[in-house]
C-alpha positions, 0 to 999 in steps of 0.5 A, spaced: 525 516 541 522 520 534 516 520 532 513 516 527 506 515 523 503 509 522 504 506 516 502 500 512 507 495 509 505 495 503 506 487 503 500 484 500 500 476 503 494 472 498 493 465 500 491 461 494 491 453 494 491 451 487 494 454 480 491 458 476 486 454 471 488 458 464 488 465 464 481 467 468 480 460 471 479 460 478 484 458 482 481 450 484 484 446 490 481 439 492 478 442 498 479 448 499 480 456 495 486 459 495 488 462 503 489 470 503 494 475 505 496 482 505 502 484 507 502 493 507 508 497 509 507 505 512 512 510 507 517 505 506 521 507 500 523 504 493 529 502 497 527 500 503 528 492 504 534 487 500 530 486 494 530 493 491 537 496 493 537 497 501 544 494 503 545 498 510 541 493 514 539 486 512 532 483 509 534 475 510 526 474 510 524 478 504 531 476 501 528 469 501 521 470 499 524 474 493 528 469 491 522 464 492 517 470 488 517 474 483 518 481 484 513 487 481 519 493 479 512 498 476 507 496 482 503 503 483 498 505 489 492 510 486 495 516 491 501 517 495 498 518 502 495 514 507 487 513 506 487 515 499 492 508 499 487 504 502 482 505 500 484 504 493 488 497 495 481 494 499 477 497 494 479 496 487 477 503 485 482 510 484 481 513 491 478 519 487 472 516 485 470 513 492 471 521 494 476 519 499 482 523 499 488 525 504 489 521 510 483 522 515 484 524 522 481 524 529 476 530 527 474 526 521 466 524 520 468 520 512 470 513 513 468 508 508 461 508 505 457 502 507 455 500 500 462 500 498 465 493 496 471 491 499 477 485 498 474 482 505 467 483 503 468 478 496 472 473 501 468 473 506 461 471 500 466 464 499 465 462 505 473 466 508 476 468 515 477 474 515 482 479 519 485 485 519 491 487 524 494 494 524 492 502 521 486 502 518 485 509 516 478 509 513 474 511 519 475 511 525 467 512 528 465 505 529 460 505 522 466 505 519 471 501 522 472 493 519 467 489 523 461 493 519 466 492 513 467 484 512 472 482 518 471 478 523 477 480 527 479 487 528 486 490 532 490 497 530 490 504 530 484 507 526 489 512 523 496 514 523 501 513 530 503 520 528 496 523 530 497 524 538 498 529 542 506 527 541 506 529 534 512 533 533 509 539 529 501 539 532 501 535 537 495 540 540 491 538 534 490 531 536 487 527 542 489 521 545 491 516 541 486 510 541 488 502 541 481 497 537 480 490 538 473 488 534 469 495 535 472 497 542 477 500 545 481 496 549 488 502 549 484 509 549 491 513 551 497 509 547 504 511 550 511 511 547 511 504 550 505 501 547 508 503 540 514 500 540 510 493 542 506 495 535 509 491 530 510 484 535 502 485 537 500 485 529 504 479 527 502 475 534 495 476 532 495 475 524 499 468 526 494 466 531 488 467 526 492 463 521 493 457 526 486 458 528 484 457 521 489 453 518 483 447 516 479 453 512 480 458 507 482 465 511 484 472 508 489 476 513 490 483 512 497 486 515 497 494 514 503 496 519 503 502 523 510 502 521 514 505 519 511 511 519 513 517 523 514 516 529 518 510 530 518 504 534 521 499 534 520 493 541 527 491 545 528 485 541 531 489 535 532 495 538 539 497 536 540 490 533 541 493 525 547 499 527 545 504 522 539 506 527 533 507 529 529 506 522 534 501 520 532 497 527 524 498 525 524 494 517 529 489 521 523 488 525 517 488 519 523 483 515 522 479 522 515 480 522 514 477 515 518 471 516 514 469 522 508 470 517 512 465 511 514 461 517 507 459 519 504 458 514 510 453 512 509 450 519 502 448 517 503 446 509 500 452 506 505 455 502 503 452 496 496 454 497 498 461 500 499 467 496 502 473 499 504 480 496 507 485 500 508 492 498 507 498 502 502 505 502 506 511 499 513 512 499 518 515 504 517 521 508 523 525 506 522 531 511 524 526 517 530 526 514 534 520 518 527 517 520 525 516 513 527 510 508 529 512 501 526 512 494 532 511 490 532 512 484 526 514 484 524 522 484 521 525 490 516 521 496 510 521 499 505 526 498 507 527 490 505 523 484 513 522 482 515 515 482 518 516 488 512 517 491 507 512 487 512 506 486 512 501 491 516 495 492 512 489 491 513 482 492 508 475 490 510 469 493 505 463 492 510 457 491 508 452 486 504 457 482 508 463 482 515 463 479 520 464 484 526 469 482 522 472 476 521 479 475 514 483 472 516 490 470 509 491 467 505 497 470 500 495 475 497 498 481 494 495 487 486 497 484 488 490 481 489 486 487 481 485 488 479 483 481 485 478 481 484 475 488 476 475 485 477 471 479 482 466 484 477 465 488 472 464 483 467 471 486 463 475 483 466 481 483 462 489 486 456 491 483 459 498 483 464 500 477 471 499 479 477 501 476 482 495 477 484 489 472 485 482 473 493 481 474 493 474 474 497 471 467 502 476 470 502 472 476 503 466 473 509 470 469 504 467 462 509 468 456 506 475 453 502 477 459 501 485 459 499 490 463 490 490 462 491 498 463 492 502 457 494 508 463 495 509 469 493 515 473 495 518 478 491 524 482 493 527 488 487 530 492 483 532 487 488 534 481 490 529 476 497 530 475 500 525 471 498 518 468 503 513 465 502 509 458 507 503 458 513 506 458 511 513 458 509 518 464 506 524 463 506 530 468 501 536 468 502 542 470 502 542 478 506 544 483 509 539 489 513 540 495 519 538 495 527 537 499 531 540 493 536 536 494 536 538 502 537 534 507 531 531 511 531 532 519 534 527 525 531 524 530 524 525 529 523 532 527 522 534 519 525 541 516 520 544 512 518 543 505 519 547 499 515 549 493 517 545 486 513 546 480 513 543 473 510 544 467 508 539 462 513 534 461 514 527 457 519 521 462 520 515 458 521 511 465 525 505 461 531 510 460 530 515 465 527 512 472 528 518 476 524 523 471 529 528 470 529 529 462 523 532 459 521 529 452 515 532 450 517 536 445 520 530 441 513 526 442 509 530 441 504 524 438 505 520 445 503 528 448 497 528 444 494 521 446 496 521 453 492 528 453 487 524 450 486 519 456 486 524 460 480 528 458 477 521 459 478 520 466 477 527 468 470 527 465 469 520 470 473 523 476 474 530 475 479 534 475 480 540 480 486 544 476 481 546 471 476 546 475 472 540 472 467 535 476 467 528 473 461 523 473 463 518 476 465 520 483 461 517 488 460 520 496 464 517 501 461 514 508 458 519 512 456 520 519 
C-alpha cells in the first residue's frame, strides 16, 4: 500500500449554543456556551470533497453539512505546509511571527512555546473540555505536546505518518513511528496496520469525548492524519469509492464527520455547536494519483499560489449560521481564535496576534467584510505574496512545480521542477488560477500592496531582502 502523510482535514468544528448577540457579543445560552469543534484535513485539495467540485467519489455527509452551512470560497491558511499550518490555526498569529516554519520532525527540538496562548488555552479559561485527536505537529517532546499546552485529552501522531522508516524517498532519515495518548506512548512502532485504523481511531475518541461531555461546554480539535502521504484507509472503505485508494480515503473522512454531525444530533447540540472543517495545505501534487486536486486553483502544497494556501471551508452552526450560503470574502484560519474569543466571551492572548473576529461573516451580516486590509502569505522565511481584496500580489521568488507533468502512482513522487516568477498582479475575481499578470496595468494597486508589504516585513521580516522583522518571537525549545 502507498505512503502517505499525516495530514489535517482542515475542518474546523466549533460548538456554539446560542446566536451571536450583535456583531461582538458573546454567544449567550441559558445554560452554557457555545460547544467547539475543528475539524482539520491533512493536504486536501480545493477540490477534494462534493462541495467544491470533487465528483469522482461522493462526500454525502459534507454535501449535507454545506447545505446545512455556509461555505467560506477565500479561506487561507498562513503557510502551505503542516506545522506552520497549525500553529497559525491553534494560535491566531502568522506562523512567521512564533518563528515556526516547515514541518517539524523527529530530530527537532522546537515545538510550540510554553507562553504562547492557543485556541485550547481560551476554552479551557471558560471553564471547556478540551481534546485533541490526530497530528499535532508542533513538538513532539513531551514539553511540547497538547496536555502542557491546554487539552485534557490527547491521542495522535506527534508529526506526519510519512516520517517513519517507510517513507518512500527517506525512510533511513526517520525512526519509529510513535503512537501518544495523554503524554505516553502507547504504540512506539506503528505498522501499516495500525494506520489504516487511524481515521476510525480519531473519530472513536472525538465521539466518546463528545458524549462524555455532552452536559458542559467541550472543544474538540480533530487534525487527521490523512490524507497525507501515505495513504491508509480501514477494511470498511477499502475499495468502496472505485476510483482508488485516495478516493476511499476522503470517503472515509466524509464518514468520520458525519459521525461527528451525528453525535452531536443525537444528543441535541446542534444548535449550540459550531463546526468548521478545513484542511493544512493544499494537495501533494507529486504523488500524483495519491494526491487530491487543486482545481482551479494554481499549484499545491509547498507554494503561496491559491492552490497551495486556499482551502476548502465549511461553517456549520444550524439556527445561527445561514445554511446554503456562501461567504466569498478573504479570510484565514488566524481568525478562528478571535472569533471563537469573542463567541465565548474570553479575553483574548496577551501576546499580540494577527487574526480578526470573523463573526458577522458568520452570521452572513448583510455588509459584512474581511476585517484584514491584506493577507499575507510567507513561506519559511521569505514573504512571497499578499492578498488585498480582490488582488494578489506575488514577489519575485521561485517555487517548485509539476509544469503540467503528471505526479507519481502508487505511492512514489516524481521530482519537482524549479519555476520562478517575477513581480506579478492576479485579479483573483477573474482569474482564479493566476495565470494573467496585471501589474503593469495597475501600477497604483502594485504601489499599495508594496506598501503593505514593507509594514509587515518590518514586523515579521522578510528573508529575500534580507531583512529581520521586530515582532518574531522564538519559538519553544528544549
Amino acid at each position: 500500500m502507498g505512503h502517505r502523510k499525516t495530514f489535517v482535514v482542515s475542518v474546523i468544528c466549533l460548538a456554539l449554543a446560542g446566536p451571536l448577540v450583535g456583531a461582538d457579543g458573546p454567544a449567550q445560552n441559558e445554560t452554557r456556551p457555545p460547544n467547539i469543534v475543528i475539524i482539520f484535513i491533512d493536504d486536501m485539495g480545493y477540490a477534494d470533497i462534493g462541495p467544491f467540485g470533487a465528483t469522482a467519489y461522493k462526500t454525502p455527509y459534507l454535501d449535507q453539512m454545506a447545505q446545512e452551512g455556509r461555505l467560506f470560497t477565500d479561506f487561507y491558511v498562513t503557510s502551505a505546509v503542516c506545522s506552520a499550518s497549525r500553529v497559525g490555526l491553534l494560535s491566531g498569529c502568522y506562523n512567521a511571527r512564533l518563528g515556526i516554519y516547515g514541518a517539524l520532525g523527529p530530530s527537532s527540538t522546537t515545538g510550540i512555546h510554553p507562553e504562547e496562548t492557543l485556541l485550547s488555552e481560551i476554552c479551557r479559561q471558560q471553564g471547556y473540555a478540551t481534546a485533541c485527536y490526530g497530528k499535532w505537529h508542533l513538538g513532539h517532546h513531551a514539553k511540547f505536546l497538547p496536555l502542557q499546552h491546554g487539552f485534557d485529552d490527547y491521542f495522535g501522531l506527534p508529526y506526519s505518518n510519512d516520517m517513519w522508516p517507510l517513507h518512500p524517498t527517506a525512510g533511513d532519515q526517520f525512526p519509529d513511528l510513535p503512537l501518544i495518548h495523554k503524554n505516553r506512548i502507547v504504540n512506539p512502532q506503528v505498522s501499516a496496520d495500525d494506520q489504516c485504523q487511524l481515521t476510525t481511531q480519531y473519530t472513536q475518541h472525538a465521539v466518546r469525548f463528545i458524549e462524555s461531555h455532552k452536559d458542559e461546554p467541550f472543544f474538540v480539535y480533530l487534525p487527521h492524519s490523512m490524507v497525507h502521504v501515505p495513504l491508509y484507509v480501514s477494511e470498511k472503505f477499502s475499495g468502496k469509492s472505485g476510483v482508488g485508494l485516495f478516493g476511499d480515503v476522503m470517503m472515509e473522512l466524509d464518514w468520520s464527520v458525519g459521525q461527528v454531525l451525528n453525535t452531536l444530533r443525537k444528543h441535541q447540540l446542534e444548535e449550540n455547536t459550531l463546526v468548521i472543517f478545513t484542511a493544512d495545505n493544499g494537495p501533494w501534487l507529486s504523488y500524483g494519483d495519491h494526491a487530491g486536486s487543486a482545481a482551479p486553483l494554481r499549484e499545491g502544497k509547498g507554494t503561496m499560489f491559491d492552490g497551495g494556501c486556499r482551502e476548502p471551508t465549511i461553517f456549520w452552526w444550524p439556527g445561527t449560521v445561514p445554511g446554503g450560503t456562501r461567504c466569498a470574502e478573504p479570510v484565514m484560519t488566524i481568525d478562528i481564535l478571535p472569533t471563537i474569543a469573542n463567541l465565548i466571551g474570553a479575553p483574548l492572548p496577551t501576546r499580540p496576534i494577527d487574526g480578526k473576529n470573523i463573526g458577522p461573516l458568520l452570521k452572513g451580516t448583510t455588509g459584512a467584510t474581511s476585517p484584514h486590509e491584506a493577507l499575507f502569505f510567507y513561506w519559511l522565511r521569505e514573504l512571497q505574496a499578499i492578498r488585498m481584496g480582490k488582488w494578489k500580489l506575488h514577489f519575485p521568488h521561485r517555487y517548485r512545480t509539476l509544469n503540467g507533468r503528471r505526479g507519481g502512482g502508487q505511492g512514489i513522487p516524481v521530482k519537482y521542477d524549479q519555476g520562478a516568477i517575477e513581480t506579478s498582479l492576479f485579479d483573483l475575481s477573474t482569474d482564479i488560477a493566476e495565470t494573467t499578470n496585471l501589474a503593469d496595468q495597475h501600477p497604483d494597486i502594485v504601489q499599495r500592496m508594496e506598501a503593505l508589504a514593507d509594514e509587515m516585513r518590518n514586523e515579521l521580516g522578510d528573508s529575500r531582502l534580507k531583512k529581520v522583522g521586530s515582532g518574531i518571537r522564538e519559538p519553544g525549545k528544549l
